[in-house]
N, C-alpha and C positions, 0 to 999 in steps of 0.2 A: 319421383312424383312431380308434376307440372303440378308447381304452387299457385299458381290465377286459375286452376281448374277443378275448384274442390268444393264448388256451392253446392254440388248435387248433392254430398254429404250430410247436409246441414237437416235437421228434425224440425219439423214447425216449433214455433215457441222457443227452443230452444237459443240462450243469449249467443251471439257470435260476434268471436274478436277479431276484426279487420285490421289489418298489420300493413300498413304503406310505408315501403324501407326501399333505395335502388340499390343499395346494397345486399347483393346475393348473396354472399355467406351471412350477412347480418338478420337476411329475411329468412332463410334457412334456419339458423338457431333460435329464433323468434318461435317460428314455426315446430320446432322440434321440443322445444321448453315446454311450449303450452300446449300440445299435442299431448305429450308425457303429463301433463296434470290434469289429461282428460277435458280440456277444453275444447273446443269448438272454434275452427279458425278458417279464415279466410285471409292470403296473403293475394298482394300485390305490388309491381316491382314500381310502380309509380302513379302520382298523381291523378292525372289523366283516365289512367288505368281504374282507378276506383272510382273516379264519377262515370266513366261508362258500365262497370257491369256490377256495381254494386247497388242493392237495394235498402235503399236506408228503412224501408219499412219492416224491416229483421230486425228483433231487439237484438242491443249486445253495444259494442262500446268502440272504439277507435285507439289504436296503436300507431302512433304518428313520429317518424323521423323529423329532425327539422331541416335539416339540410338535405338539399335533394337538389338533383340539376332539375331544370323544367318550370318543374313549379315547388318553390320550398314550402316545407308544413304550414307556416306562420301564413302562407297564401292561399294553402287550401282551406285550411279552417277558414280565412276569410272569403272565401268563391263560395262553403258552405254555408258560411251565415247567408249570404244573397241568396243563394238557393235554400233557404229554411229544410235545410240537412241538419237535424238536432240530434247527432249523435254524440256523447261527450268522447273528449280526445283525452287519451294519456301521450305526453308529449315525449318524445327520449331524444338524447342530443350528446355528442362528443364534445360539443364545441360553446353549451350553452352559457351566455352573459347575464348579468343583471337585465339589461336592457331587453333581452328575449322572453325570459320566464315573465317578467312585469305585461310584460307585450300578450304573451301567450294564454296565464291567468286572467289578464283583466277584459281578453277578450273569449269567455269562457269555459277555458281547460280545467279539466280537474287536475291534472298534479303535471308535474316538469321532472323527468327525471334524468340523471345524469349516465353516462356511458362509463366505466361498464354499472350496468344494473343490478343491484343486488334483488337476485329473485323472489324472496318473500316481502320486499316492499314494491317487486313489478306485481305480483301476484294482487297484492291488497290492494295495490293503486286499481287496478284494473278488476275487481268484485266490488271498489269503490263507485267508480265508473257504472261500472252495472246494475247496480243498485239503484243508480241516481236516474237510468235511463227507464229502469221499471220502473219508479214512482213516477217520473214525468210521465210515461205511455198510460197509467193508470189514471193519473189527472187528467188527460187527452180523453180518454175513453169515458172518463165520467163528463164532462164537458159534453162532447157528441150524448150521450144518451140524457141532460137536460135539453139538450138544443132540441133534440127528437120528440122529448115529451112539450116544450116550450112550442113547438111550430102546432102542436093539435089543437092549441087552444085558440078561439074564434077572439075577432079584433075589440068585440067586446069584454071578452073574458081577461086579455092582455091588461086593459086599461084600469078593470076592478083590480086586479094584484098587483098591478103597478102602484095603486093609490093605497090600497092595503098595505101594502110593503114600505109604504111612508109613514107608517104608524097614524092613519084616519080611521076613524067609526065608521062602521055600514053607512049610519045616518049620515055622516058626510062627506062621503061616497057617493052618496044617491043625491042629494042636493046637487054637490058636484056636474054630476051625469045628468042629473035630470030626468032620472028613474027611480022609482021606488025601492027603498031599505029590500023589500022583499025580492025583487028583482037582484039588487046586488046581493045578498044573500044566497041567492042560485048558484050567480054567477062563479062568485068566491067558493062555495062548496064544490063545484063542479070542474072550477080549476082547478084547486089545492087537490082535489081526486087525480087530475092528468096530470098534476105535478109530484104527486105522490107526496105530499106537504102536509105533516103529521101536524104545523102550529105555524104561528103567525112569523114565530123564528126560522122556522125550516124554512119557509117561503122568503124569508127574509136570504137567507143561505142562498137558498136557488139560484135567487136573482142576481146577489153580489156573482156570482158563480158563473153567471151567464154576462158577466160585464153591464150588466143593468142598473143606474144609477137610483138608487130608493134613499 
């Protein structure tokens, strides 16, 4: 089987493990492990190789050597930070130091593991992985669907739930504006509708949500 040519496989939705190893027998039993536990994989024999024909808009997680000729791991995760490529990495390593795993965590890897890998802690590092990259994609998704419902609202309506969401009364709201309680009153009900904002807390949520200082 040509191991870089196996995206067609892949089910929508479904998470997939990108495996970056230049070592060929090593990306073979990579490949052959997680194949056997019914995963969903994609290898590749380097670097390079996975920022060209991988699509990081596939959920699923990263299987990362650290040494590698070309480009080592510790520099792809960082080429992926610059490219806001948020896939989390499980890192594995023959050769790993103190000063690599400190390096690799705190620029952020979910786990470090050592060679050889004992398979039920590759296994949970990497459902760990996966788990963390559905809840980020989730958070992502609800983000876009305020952004969506936040842009319908007219630049008036913006500046009533803005002030609302300061913890001010209608009455001065409208003072403020120099519109009538009645008028903000519209406005606020008409927003918290397009914002789907059941109370003064939900809207409060919204906004922290959407990076909105209230």
């Amino acid at each position: 089987m040509n191991l870089t040519d196996n995206k067609n496989n892949d089910s929508p939705g479904v998470p997939v493990i990108r495996i970056v190893d230049d070592d060929a027998m090593m990306l073979s039993s990579w490949v052959f492990l997680l194949e056997g536990e019914h995963r969903t994989v994609r290898a590749y024999t380097n670097a390079l190789e996975f920022l060209e024909k991988d699509d990081p808009e596939d959920p699923g997680c990263l299987l990362l050597d650290v040494r590698m000729t070309a480009m080592s791991g510790l520099e792809l995760q960082e080429l992926m930070s610059l490219k806001e490529i948020d896939l989390p990495i499980v890192f594995v390593s023959g050769h790993g130091d103190i000063d690599m795993v400190v390096h690799a965590l705190k620029h952020g890897a979910c786990d470090f593991l050592q060679k050889p890998v004992d398979e039920v802690r590759l296994l949970n590092a990497l459902d760990a992985a996966i788990e963390k990259d559905r809840q980020h994609r989730a958070e992502v998704r609800e983000v876009r669907t305020l952004e969506e419902r936040y842009d319908t609202l007219t630049a008036r309506e913006k500046e009533v739930v803005g002030l609302v969401g300061q913890g001010l009364m209608n009455k001065v709201v409208a003072d403020h504006m120099g519109i009538s309680e009645r008028t903000v009153q519209i406005h606020r009900g008409v927003a918290m509708k397009k914002l789907r904002a059941r109370s003064v807390v939900d809207l409060v949520k919204i906004l922290q949500g959407l990076g909105i200082h209230v």
